[in-house]
C-alpha positions as CSV (number, residue, x, y, z in Angstrom):
1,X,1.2,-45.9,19.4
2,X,-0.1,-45.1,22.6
3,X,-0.9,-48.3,24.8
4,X,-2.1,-46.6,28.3
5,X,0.4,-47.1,29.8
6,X,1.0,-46.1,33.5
7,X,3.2,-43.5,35.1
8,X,5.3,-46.1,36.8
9,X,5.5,-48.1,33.4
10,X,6.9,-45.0,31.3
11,X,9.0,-44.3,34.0
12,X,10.3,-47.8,33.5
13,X,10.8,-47.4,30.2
14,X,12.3,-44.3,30.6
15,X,14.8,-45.3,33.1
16,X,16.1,-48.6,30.9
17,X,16.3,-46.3,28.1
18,X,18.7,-44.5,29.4
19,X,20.5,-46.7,31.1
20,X,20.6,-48.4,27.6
21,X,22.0,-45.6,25.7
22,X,24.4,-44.4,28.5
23,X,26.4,-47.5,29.9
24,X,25.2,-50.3,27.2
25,X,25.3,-49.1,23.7
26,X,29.0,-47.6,24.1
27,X,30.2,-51.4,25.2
28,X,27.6,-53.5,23.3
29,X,30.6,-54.4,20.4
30,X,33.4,-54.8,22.7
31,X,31.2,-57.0,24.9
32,X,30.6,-58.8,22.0
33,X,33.5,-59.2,20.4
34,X,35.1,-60.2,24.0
35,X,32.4,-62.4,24.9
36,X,32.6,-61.2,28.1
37,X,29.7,-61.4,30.6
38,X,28.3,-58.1,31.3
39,X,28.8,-57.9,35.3
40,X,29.4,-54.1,36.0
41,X,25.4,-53.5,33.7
42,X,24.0,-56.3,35.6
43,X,25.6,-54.7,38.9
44,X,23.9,-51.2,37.2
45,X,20.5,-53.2,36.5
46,X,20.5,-54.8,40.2
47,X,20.7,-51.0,42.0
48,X,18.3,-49.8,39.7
49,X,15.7,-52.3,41.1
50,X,14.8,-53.7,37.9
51,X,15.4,-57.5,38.2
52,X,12.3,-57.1,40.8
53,X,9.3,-55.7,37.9
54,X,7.9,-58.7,37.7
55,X,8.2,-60.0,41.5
56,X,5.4,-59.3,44.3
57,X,6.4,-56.6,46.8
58,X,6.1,-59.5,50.0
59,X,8.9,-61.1,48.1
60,X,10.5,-57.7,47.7
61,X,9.7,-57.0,44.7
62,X,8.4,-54.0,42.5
63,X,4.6,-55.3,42.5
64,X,4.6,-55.3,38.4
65,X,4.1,-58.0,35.7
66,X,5.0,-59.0,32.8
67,X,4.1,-56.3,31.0
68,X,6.2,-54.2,33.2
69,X,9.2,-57.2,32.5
70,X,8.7,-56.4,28.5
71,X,8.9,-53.2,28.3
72,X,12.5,-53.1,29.9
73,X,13.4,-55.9,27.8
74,X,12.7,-54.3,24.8
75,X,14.5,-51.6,25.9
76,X,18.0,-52.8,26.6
77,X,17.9,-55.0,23.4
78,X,17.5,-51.8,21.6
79,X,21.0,-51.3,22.5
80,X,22.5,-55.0,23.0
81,X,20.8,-57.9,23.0
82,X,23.5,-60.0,24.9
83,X,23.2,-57.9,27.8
84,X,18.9,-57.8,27.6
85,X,18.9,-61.7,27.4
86,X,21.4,-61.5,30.4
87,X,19.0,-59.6,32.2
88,X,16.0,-61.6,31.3
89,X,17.0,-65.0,31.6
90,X,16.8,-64.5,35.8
91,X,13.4,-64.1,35.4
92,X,12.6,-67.4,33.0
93,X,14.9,-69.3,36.0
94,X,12.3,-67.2,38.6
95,X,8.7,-68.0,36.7
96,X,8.9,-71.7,38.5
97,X,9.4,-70.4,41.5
98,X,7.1,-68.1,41.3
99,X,4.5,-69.8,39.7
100,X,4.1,-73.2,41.3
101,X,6.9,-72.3,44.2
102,X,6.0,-72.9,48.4
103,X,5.6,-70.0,50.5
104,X,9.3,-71.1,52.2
105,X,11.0,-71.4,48.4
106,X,9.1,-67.9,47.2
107,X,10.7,-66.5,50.8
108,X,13.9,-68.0,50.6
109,X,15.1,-67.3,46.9
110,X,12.8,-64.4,45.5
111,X,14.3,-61.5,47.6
112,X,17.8,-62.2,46.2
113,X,16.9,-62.5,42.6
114,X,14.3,-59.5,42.6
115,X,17.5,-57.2,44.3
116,X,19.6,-58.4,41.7
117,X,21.6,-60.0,44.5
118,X,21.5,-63.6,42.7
119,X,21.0,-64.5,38.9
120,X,18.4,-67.4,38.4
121,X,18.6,-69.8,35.3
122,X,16.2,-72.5,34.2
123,X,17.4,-75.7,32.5
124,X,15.1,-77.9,30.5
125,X,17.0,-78.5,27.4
126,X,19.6,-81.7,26.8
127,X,22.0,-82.8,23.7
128,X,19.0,-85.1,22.5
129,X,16.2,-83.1,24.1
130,X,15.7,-79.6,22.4
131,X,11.9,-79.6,21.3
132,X,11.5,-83.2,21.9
133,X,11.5,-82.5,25.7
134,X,10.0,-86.0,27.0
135,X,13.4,-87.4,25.8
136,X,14.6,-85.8,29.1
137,X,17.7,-88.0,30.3
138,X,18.7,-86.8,33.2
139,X,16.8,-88.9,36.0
140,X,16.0,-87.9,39.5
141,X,16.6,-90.9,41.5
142,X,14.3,-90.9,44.9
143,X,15.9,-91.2,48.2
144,X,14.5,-90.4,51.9
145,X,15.7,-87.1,52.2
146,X,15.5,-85.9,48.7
147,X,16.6,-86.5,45.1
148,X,20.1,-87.8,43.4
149,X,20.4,-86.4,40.1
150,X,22.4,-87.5,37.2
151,X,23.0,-86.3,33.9
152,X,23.6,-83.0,31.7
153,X,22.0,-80.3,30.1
154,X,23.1,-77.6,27.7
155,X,22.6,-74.1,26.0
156,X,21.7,-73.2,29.5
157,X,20.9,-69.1,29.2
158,X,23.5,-68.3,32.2
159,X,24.8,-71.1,33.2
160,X,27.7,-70.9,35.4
161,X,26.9,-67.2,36.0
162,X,23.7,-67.4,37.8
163,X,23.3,-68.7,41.6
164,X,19.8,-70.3,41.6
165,X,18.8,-73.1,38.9
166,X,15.4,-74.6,38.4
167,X,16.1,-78.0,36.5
168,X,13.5,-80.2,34.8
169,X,14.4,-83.9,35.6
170,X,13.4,-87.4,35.3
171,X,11.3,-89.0,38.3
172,X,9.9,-91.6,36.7
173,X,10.6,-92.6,32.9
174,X,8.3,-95.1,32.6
175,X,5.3,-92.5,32.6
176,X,7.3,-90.0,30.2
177,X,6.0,-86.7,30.3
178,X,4.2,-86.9,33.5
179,X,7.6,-88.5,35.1
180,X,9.1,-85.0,34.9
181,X,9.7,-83.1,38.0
182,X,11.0,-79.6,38.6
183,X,13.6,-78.8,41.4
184,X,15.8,-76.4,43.0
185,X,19.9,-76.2,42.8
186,X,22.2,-74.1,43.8
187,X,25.4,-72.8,42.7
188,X,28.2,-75.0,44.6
189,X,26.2,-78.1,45.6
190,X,28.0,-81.6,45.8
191,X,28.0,-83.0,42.3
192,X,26.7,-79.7,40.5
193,X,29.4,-78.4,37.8
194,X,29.4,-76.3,34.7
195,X,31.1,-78.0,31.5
196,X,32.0,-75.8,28.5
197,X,31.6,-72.0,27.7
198,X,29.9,-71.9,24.5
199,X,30.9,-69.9,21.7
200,X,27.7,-67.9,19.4
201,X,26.9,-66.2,16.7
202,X,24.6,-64.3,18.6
203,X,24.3,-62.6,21.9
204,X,27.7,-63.3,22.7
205,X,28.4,-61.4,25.7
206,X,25.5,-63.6,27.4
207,X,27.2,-66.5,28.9
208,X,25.7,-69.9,27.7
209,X,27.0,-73.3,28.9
210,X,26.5,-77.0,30.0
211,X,25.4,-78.2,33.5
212,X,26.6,-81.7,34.9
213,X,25.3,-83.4,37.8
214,X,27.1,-86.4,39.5
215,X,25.4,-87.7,42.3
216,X,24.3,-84.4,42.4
217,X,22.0,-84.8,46.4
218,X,18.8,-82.2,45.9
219,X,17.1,-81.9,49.4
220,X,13.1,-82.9,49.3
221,X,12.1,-79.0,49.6
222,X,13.6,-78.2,47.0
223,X,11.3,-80.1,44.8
224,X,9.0,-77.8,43.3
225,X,5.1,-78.3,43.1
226,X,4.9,-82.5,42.9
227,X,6.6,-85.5,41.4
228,X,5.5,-85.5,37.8
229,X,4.4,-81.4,36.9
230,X,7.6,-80.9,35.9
231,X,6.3,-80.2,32.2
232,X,3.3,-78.4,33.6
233,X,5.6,-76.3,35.6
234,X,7.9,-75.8,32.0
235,X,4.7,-75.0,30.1
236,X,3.3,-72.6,32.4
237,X,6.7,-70.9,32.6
238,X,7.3,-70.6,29.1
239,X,3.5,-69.1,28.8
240,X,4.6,-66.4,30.8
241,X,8.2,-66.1,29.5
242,X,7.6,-66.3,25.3
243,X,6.3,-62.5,25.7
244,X,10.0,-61.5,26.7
245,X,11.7,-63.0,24.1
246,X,9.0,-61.2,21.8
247,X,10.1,-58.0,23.7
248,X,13.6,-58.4,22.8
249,X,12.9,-59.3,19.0
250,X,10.6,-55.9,19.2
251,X,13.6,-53.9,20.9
252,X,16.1,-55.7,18.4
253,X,14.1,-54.7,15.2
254,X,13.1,-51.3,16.7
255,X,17.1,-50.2,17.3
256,X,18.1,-51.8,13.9
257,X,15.6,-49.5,12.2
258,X,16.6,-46.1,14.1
259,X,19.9,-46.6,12.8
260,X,19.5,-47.5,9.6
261,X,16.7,-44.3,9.1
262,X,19.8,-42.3,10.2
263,X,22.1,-44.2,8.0
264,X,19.6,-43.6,4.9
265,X,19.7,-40.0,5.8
266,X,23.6,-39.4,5.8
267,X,24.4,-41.9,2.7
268,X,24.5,-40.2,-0.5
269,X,24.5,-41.8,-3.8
270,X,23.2,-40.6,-7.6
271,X,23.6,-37.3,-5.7
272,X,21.0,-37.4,-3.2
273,X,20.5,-39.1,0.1
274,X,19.6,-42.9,0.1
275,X,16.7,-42.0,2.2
276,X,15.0,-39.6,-0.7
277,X,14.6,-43.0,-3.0
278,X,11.0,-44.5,-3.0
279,X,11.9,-47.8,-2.5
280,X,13.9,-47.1,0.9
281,X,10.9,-44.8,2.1
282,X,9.0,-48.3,1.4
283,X,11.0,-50.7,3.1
284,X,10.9,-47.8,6.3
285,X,7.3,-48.0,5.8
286,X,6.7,-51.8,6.0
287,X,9.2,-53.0,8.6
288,X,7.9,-49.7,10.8
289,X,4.3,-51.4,10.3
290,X,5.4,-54.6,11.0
291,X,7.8,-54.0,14.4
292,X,4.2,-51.9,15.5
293,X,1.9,-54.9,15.0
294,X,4.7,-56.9,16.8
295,X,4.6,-54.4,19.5
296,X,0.7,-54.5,20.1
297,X,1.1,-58.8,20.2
298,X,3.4,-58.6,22.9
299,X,1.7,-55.7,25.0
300,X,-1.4,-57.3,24.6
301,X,-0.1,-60.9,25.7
302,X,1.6,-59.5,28.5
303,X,-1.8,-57.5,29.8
304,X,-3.2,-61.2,29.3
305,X,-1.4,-62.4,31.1
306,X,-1.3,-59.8,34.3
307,X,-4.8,-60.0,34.1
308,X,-5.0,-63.4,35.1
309,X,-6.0,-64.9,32.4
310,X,-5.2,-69.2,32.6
311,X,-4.6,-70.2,29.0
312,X,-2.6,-67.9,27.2
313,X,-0.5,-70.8,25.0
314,X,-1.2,-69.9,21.9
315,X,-1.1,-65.8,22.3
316,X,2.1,-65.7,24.3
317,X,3.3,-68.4,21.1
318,X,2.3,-66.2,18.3
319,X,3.8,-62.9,20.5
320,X,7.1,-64.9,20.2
321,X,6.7,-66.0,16.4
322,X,5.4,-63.0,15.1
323,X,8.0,-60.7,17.0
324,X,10.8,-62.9,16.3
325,X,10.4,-63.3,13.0
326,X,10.2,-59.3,12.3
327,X,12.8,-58.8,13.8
328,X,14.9,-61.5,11.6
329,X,13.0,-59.8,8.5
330,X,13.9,-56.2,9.7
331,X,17.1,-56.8,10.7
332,X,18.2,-58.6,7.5
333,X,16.7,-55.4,5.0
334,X,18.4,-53.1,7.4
335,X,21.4,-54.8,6.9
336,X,20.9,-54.5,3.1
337,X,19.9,-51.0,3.3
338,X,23.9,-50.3,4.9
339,X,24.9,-52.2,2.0
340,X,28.7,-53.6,2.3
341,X,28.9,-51.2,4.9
342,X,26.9,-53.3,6.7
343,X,28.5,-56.5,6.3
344,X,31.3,-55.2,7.9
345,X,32.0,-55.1,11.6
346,X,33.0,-51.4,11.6
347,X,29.2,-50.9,11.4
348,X,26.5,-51.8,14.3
349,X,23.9,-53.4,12.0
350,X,25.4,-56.6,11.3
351,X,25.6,-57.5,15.2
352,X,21.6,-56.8,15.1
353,X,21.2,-59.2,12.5
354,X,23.5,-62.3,14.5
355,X,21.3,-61.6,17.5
356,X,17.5,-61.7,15.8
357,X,18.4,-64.8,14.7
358,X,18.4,-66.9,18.2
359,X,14.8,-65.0,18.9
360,X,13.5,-67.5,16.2
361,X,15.4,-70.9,18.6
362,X,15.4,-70.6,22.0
363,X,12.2,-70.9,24.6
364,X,10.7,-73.4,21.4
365,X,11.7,-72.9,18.2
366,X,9.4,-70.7,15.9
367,X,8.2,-74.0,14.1
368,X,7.1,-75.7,18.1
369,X,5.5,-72.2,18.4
370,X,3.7,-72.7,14.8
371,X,2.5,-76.3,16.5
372,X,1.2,-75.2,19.5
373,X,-0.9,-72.4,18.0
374,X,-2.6,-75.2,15.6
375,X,-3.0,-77.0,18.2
376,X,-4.9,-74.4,20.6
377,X,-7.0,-73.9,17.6
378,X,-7.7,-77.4,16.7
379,X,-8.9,-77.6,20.7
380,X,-10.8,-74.2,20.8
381,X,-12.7,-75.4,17.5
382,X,-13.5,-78.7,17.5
383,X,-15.7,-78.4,20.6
């Protein structure tokens, strides 16, 4: 479909397209089966100017949005998930910053993350604080020249791999959610280490692990916004952030239905090609439908949200639901479609259908996503 868009925005797409085809796809399955972060794309990424899309020019930046983020996203998931999560993730570690950042922490760390120079991360997530976040544990403990922070988090997109780390903590329990408060790490500060690599099902080349802090000493600029918007600040940045992750489920279902078309076509049985039975030609049909709609969601969500528009909760949650769950329902009839082919790890199509399936968890799991749309429209109708 065509959706308008701009010179500079084809030319975006254009350009992670082919870095996609040319230096991911022909590594995507040893970077998976290796696990092995993808540093010489990321380096590839960083001189190509794309960790910058979504950054202001003053903070050298490209000057684009999120639109801009998700089309490159989509993209490079086409071809590997692992490595388009990789890339992402600096920007859902950025949004904070960005968002509710001073003009010193905007100058300080948004050059270096827009010129690829430093991966960001964000940490909000905990052993027994997944979608429960107000069971945050790790506390902030006030001092007079900053913050001492104790206490772990984990799944962290990045961890150990990125330089820059936007952590949700504890400033005050006894007031629960509004005793959250957002700060600033670095890489290599006193009391700041990484615990365990984790091993997925999924994106497995993307590097996710735990963060510990011990007496971990966070100076008092590097608090972001005020005590207690920490889950504002988590809110707003997932607002703006949930369109990616339906970017890569779009870019995940759209690559595992170009090569199962092509499959279909070269796969003969009853003497004909797959691709000339009815029923094929109608799962081609619905899941290219589907991936389209999912498509216009996202684009839409992200113009939303470039336009300025305040409250975008529940369309940048159903972008994420709705594109995540195609993409989990493309991927597995693609994978059907191969057949025992595709079961097997000879064949592509089986590492599509491991990494749709995190689209559905992570940034709020698909049923959070189902909670906060009925809750926007309990709000917007009950007035």
């Amino acid at each position: 479909m065509d959706y308008g868009l701009t010179e500079e925005q084809i030319e975006i797409k254009n350009l992670t397209r082919k870095i996609a085809e040319e230096k991911i796809r022909p590594k995507a399955a040893e970077l998976d089966e290796k696990e092995e972060f993808p540093w010489e794309i990321i380096s590839i990424l960083a001189q190509s100017d794309l960790f910058g899309l979504y950054i202001p020019e003053e903070y050298g930046g490209f000057g684009g949005g999120c639109l801009e983020l998700c089309l490159a996203i989509e993209e490079l998931s086409q071809a590997c998930a692992g490595v388009a999560v990789s890339f992402a993730a600096s920007s859902l570690g950025a949004y904070p910053i960005l968002l509710y950042g001073t003009e010193e922490q905007k100058r300080k760390y948004l050059s270096d993350i827009a010129s690829g120079k430093k991966l960001a991360a964000f940490a909000i997530t905990e052993p027994d604080a997944g979608s429960d976040a107000s069971n945050i544990k790790t506390i902030a403990t006030k001092t007079e020249e900053g913050y001492i922070l104790n206490g772990t988090k984990h799944f962290i997109t990045s961890g150990g791999c990125a330089e820059i780390y936007t952590i949700i903590a504890m400033t005050d329990r006894t007031k629960g959610a509004r005793g959250a408060s957002c700060f600033i790490l670095e890489k290599g500060m006193s009391g700041f280490e990484f615990g365990k690599k984790e091993k997925k099902l999924g994106i497995r080349c993307s590097e996710t692990r735990e963060l510990i802090f011990k007496d971990c000493f966070v100076p008092q600029e590097n608090l972001i916004a005020k005590e207690g918007m920490g889950f504002i600040v988590a809110i707003k940045t997932f607002d703006n952030s949930r369109p990616g992750i339906g970017a890569q489920a779009v870019g995940i279902a759209q690559g595992a239905l170009g090569l199962t078309v092509k499959y279909a076509k070269e796969r003969h049985q009853f003497g004909q090609p797959i691709s000339s039975f009815q029923g094929i030609q109608w799962m081609f049909a619905d899941m290219a439908t589907k991936i389209e709609a999912a498509r216009s969601l996202v684009y839409t969500t992200a113009k939303m949200i470039d336009r300025g528009v305040k409250d975008v909760s529940m369309e940048s949650a159903q972008a994420k639901l709705f594109a995540s769950d195609v993409a989990m329902e493309v991927t597995t009839n693609c994978l059907q479609i191969f057949g025992g082919y595709g079961y097997m790890k000879e064949y592509p199509i089986e590492k599509y259908f491991r990494d749709a399936k995190i689209t559905q968890i992570y940034e709020g799991t698909n049923q959070i996503q189902r909670n906060i749309i009925g809750l926007e429209l309990i709000k917007k109708f009950g007035k």
